[in-house]
DOLUMGU-139295 format. One line per 10 residues: number of its first residue (from 1); their letters; for each residue x, y, z of C-alpha. Coordinates in steps of 0.001 Angstrom, whole numbers. Layout:
REM residues N
NUM = A = X Y Z ~ ...
//
This chain:
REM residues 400
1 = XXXXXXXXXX = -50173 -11338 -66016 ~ -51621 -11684 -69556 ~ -49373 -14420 -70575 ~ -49700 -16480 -67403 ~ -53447 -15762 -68120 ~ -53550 -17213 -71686 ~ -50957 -19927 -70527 ~ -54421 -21075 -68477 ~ -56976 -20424 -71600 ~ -54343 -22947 -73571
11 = XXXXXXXXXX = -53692 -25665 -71111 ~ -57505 -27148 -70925 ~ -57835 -26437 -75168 ~ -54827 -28627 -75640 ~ -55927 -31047 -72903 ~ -59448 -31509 -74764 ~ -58275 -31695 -78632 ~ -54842 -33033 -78354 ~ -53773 -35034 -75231 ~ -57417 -36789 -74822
21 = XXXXXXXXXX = -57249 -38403 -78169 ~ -54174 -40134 -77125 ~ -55667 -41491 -74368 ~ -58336 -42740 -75988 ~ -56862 -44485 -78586 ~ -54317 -45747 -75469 ~ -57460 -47162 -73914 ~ -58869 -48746 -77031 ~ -61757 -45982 -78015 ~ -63387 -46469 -81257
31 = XXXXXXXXXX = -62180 -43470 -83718 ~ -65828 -42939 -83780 ~ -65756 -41843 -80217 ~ -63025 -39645 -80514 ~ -64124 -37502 -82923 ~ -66641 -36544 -80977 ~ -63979 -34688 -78988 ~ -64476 -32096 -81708 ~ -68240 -31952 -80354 ~ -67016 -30478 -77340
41 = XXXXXXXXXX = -64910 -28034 -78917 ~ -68320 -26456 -80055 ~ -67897 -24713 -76723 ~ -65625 -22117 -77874 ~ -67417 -21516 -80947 ~ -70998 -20990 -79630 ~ -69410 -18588 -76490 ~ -70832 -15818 -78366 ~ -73905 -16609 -76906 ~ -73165 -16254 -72982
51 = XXXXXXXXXX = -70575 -13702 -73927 ~ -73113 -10926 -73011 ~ -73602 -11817 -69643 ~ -69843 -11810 -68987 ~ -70122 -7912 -69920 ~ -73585 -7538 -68114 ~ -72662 -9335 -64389 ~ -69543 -8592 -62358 ~ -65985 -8087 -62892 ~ -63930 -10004 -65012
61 = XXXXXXXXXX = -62568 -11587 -62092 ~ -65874 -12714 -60680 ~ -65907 -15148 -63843 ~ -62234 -15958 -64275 ~ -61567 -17606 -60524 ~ -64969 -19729 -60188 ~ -64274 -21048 -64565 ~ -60661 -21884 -63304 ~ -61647 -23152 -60138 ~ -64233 -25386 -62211
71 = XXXXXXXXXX = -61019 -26561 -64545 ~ -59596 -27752 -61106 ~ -62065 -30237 -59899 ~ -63422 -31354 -63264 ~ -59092 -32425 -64151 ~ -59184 -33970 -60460 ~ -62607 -35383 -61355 ~ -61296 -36968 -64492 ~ -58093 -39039 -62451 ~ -60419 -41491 -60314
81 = XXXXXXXXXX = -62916 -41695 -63588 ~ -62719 -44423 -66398 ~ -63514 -43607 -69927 ~ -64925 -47318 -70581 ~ -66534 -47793 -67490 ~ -67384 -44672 -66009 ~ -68589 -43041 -69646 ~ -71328 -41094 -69308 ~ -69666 -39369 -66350 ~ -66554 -38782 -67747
91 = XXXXXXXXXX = -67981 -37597 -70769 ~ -70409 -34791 -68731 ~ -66959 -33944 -67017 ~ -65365 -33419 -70121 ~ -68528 -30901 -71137 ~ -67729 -29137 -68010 ~ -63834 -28608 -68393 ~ -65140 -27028 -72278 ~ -67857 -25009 -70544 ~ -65490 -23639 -68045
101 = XXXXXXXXXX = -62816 -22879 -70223 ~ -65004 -20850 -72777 ~ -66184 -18922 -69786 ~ -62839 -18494 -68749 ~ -61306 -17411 -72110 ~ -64286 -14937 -72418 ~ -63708 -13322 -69374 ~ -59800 -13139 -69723 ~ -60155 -11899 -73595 ~ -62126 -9311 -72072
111 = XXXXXXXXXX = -59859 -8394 -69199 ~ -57102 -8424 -71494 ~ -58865 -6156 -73646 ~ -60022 -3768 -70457 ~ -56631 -3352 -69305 ~ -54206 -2396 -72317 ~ -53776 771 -74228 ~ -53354 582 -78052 ~ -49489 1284 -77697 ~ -49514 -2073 -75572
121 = XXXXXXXXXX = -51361 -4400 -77790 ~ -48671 -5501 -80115 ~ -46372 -6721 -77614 ~ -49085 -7773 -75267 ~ -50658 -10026 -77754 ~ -47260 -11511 -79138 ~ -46831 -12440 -75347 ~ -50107 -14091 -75397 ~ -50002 -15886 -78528 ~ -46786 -17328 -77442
131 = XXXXXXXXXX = -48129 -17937 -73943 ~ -50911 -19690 -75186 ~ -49112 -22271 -77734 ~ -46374 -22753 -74754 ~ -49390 -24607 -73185 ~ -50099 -26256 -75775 ~ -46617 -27926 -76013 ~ -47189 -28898 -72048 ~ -50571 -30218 -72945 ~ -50424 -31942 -76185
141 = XXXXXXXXXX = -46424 -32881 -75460 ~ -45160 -32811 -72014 ~ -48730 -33878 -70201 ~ -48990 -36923 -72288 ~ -44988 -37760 -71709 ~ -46327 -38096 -68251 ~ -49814 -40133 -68916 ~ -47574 -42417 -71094 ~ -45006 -42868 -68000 ~ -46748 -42258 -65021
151 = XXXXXXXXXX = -49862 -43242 -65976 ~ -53085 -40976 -66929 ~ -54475 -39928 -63567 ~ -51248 -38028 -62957 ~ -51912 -35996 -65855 ~ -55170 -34892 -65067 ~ -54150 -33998 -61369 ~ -50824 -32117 -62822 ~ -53552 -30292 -65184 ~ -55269 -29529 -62207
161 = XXXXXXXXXX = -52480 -28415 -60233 ~ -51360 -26100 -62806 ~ -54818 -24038 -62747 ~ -54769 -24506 -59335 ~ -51425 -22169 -59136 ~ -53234 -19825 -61604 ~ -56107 -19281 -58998 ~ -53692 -18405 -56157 ~ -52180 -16232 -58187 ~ -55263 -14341 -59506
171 = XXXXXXXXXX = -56349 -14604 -55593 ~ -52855 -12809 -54326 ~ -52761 -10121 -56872 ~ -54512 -6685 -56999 ~ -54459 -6008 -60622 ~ -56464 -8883 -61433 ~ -59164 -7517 -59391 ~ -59043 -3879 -61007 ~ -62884 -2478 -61707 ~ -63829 -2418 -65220
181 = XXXXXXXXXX = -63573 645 -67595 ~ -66490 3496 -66818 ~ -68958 2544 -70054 ~ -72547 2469 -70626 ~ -75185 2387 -68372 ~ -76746 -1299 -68440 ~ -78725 -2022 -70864 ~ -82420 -3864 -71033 ~ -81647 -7491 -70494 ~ -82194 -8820 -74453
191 = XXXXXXXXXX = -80457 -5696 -75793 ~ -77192 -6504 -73967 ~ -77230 -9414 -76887 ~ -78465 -6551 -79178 ~ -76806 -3476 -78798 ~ -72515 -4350 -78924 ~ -73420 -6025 -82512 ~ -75221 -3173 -83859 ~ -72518 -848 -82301 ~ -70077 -2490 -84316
201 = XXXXXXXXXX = -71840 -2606 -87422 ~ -72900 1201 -86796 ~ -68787 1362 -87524 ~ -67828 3103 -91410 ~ -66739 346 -93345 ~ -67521 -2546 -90454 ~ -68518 -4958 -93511 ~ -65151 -4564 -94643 ~ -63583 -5339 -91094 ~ -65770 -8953 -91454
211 = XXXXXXXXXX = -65029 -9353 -94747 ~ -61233 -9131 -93689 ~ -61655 -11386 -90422 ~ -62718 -14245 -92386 ~ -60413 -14151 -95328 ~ -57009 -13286 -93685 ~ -56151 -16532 -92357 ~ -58053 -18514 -95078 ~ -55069 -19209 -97028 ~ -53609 -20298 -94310
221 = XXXXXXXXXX = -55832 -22285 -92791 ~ -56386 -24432 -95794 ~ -52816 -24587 -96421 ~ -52146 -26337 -92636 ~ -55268 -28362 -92846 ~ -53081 -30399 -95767 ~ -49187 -29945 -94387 ~ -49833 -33230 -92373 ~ -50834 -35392 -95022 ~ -48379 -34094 -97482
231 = XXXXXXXXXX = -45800 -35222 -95052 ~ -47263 -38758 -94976 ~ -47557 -38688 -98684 ~ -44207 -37796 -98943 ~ -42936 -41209 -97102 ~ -42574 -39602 -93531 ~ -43143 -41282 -89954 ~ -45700 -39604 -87739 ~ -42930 -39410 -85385 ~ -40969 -37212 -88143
241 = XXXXXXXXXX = -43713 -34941 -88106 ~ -44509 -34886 -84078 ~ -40913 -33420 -83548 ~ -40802 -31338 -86424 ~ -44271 -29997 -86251 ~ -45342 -30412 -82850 ~ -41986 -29486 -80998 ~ -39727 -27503 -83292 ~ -42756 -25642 -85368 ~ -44150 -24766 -81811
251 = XXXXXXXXXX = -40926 -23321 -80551 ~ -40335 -21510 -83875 ~ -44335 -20254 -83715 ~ -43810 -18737 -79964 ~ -40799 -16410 -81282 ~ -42576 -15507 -84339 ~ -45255 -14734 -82051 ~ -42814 -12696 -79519 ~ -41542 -11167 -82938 ~ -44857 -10052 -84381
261 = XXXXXXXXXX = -46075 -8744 -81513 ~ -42659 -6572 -81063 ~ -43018 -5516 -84698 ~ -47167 -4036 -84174 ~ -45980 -2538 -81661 ~ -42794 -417 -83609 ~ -45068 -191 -86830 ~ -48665 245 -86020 ~ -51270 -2592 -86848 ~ -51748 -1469 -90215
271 = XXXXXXXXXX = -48451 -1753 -91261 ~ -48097 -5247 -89782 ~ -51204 -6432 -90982 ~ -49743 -5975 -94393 ~ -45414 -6681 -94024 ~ -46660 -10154 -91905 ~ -49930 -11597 -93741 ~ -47599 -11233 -97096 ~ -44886 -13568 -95601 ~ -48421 -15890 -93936
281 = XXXXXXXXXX = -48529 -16726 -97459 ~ -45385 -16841 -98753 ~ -45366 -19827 -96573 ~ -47579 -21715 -98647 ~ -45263 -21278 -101667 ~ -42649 -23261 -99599 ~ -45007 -26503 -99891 ~ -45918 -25532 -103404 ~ -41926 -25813 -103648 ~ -41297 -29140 -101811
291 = XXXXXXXXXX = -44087 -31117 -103618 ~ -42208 -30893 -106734 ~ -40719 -33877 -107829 ~ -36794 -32107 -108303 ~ -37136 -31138 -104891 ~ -35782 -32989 -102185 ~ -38348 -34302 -99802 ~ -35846 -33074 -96793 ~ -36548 -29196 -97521 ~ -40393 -30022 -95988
301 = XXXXXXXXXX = -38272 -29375 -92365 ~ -37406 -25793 -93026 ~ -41012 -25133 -94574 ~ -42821 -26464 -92440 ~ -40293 -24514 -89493 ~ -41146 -20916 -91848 ~ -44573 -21552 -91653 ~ -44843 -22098 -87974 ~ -42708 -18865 -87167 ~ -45005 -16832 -90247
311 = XXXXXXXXXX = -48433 -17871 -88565 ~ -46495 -16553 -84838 ~ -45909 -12987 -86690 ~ -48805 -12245 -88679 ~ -51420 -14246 -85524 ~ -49936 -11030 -82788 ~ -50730 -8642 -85637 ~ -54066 -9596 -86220 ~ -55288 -10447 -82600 ~ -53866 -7227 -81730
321 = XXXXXXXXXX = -56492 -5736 -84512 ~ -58997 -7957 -83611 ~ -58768 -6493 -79710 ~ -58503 -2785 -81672 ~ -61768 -3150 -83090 ~ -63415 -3950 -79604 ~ -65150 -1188 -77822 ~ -64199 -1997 -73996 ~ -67921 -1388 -73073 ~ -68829 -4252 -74737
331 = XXXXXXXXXX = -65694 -6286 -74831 ~ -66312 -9379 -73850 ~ -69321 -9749 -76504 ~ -67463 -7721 -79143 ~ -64049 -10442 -79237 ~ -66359 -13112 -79286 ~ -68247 -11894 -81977 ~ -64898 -11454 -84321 ~ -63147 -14466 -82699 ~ -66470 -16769 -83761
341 = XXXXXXXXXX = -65881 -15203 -87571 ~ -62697 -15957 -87670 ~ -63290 -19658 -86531 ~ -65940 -19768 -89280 ~ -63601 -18850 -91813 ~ -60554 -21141 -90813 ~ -62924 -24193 -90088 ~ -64804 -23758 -93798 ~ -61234 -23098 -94995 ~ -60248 -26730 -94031
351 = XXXXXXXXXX = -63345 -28361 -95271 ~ -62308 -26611 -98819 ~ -59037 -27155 -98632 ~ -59208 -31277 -98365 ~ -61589 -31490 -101282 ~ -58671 -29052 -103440 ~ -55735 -30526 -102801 ~ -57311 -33923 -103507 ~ -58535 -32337 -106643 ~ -55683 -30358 -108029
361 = XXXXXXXXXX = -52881 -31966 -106362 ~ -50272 -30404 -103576 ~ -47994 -28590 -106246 ~ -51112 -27111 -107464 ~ -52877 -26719 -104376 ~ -50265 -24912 -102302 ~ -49719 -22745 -104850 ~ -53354 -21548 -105045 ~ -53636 -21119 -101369 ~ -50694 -18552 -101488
371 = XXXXXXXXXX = -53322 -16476 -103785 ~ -56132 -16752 -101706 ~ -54127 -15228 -98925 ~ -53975 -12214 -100788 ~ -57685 -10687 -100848 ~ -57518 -9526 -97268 ~ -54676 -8067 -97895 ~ -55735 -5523 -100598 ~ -58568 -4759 -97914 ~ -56333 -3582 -95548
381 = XXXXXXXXXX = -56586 17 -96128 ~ -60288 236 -95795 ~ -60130 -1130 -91898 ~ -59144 2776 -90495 ~ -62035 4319 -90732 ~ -63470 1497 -88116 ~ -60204 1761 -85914 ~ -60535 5488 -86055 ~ -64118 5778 -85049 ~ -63906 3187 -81998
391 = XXXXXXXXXX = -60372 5620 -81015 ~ -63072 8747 -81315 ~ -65525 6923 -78901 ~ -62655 6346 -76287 ~ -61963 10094 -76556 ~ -65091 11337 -76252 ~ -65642 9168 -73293 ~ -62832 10372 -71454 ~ -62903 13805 -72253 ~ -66907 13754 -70649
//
């Protein structure tokens, strides 16, 4: 159930920021115009803010059928709509799909989170790392395959379609209607925005634990933000990097994913946060590698292939610590609290990383990256004492 779950938090996010683009430059859409696409994607970074109500109102389920029943008609919505012609409409459908889909991933991060024990988290979140980019291949490969040959409308009703199977299966099972863990009593209506961030930063050593959310997938992030440009700069086609990147990096990212999450679950998250960040980066001294000039240009394939199956292992370990850290009373506002850091982080990370590597050049600039992967590391150790306490609170609220 969690991957089919995450397979429906992927399918819209690719749809949005990788098959719509295509389209719009298919129907002759100023560049302009399309980056405002990335407008929209503000919906899944400002969720934080609606997050509380997910944790205040209902079950989980009360927010994950009506968001993917709203995924449904908005897709259907955008088949007999024209981007030229019909713009201001298609554009407030558009907002809707985004609204929907931050609702939904809010509610299913914190279902997710609800249902598993720590022993389960590993495996569970290599399953829905590699459930979620699986939908991304369908959205940003296989739905646009069909847009390109079938024509667009059929994509949006086969998006449609697709959540529309989700919702009978949510409908037709029990577990996805199980009540919520026993927590606190409900709070006064402004401290339920209050009270989960103060209970996390009542945690020892919580400073640490955002100090580390931000900076472990920095070097990373700045690293990918470049990888497609190098590989123009190095005199390949887009097309080179589309089935490279977009096909064989994907399928190589869902087993590391499978792989890392098999790993945190056999040695701990600690363990993996350390053995699986250090190869994250080693990844970046591949590139460093392949933009020297003695180098053939051809070893960019099996780079680019390590660092799509690095990011798969070290991503299960760390969204299995980022659901550790997560008190299930408040979990819905707690994982989008550390899920909005994390965004911060990568998305300044790729703003840095263009002015760099124009700067110091890509032999240079890989190689640094590697080195700014390593901070969070060394801060690895101090993140028990905030697992630990959070394990104490679940004890204590069992044992009462």
């Amino acid at each position: 159930m969690v991957g089919l779950l995450y397979f429906a938090e992927g399918l819209p996010f690719g749809l949005i920021n990788n098959a719509l683009s295509v389209y719009f430059r298919h129907k002759r859409i100023t560049l302009e115009e399309i980056g405002l696409l990335s407008l929209l994607g503000l919906a899944w970074s400002v969720k934080i803010f609606w997050a509380p109500l997910v944790d205040r109102f209902g079950q989980r389920y009360f927010w994950i059928i009506p968001s993917q029943s709203a995924i449904v008609l908005f897709s259907l919505l955008l088949a007999f709509l024209d981007p030229v012609s019909d713009k201001p409409l298609f554009w407030l459908v558009l907002s809707g799909i985004c609204l929907a889909s931050a609702t939904q991933d809010i509610a299913v991060d914190a279902y997710t989170i609800d249902l598993l024990e720590e022993r389960e988290l590993g495996l569970a979140n290599g399953i829905r790392s590699g459930a979620y980019r699986a939908a991304l291949i369908v959205s940003g490969g296989l739905l646009v395959m069909v847009g390109d040959h079938l024509g667009w409308p059929l994509t949006f009703i086969s998006t449609a379609a697709t959540m529309g199977v989700v919702v009978l299966i949510m409908l037709g099972f029990s577990t996805c209607r199980q009540n919520r863990p026993a927590g606190k009593a409900k709070l006064p209506f402004l401290a339920q925005w209050i009270e989960p961030i103060r209970v996390l930063f009542q945690r020892p050593n919580f400073w640490i634990g955002v100090a580390f959310v931000l900076l472990y997938k920095v070097g990373e992030a700045m690293a990918v933000a470049m990888a497609n440009p190098f590989w123009i700069d190095q005199g390949f086609r887009p097309g080179d990097i589309g089935f490279v990147v977009g096909t064989l990096g994907m399928v190589a990212s869902i087993a590391g994913a499978l792989l890392g999450g098999a790993l945190t679950t056999r040695w701990g998250i600690i363990r993996s946060l350390w053995i699986l960040g250090f190869i994250q980066a080693l990844a970046s001294l591949g590139y460093a590698l392949a933009a020297l000039p003695f180098i053939p240009s051809s070893s960019i394939y099996f780079v680019a292939l390590f660092e799509s199956l690095s990011i798969g292992l070290a991503t299960a370990a760390f969204l299995s610590l980022l659901m550790r850290l997560c008190d299930k009373a408040f979990s819905a506002t707690h994982y989008a609290f550390l899920s909005m850091l994390f965004g911060l982080g990568r998305s300044l990370a790729g703003v840095l990383g263009g002015y760099s590597a124009s700067w110091l050049g890509y032999a240079t600039f890989f190689t640094i990256t590697f080195f700014v992967a390593l901070p969070a590391l060394f801060l690895i150790p101090w993140l028990r004492p905030a697992m630990a306490k959070e394990e104490n609170k679940r004890i204590l609220r069992v044992e009462s």
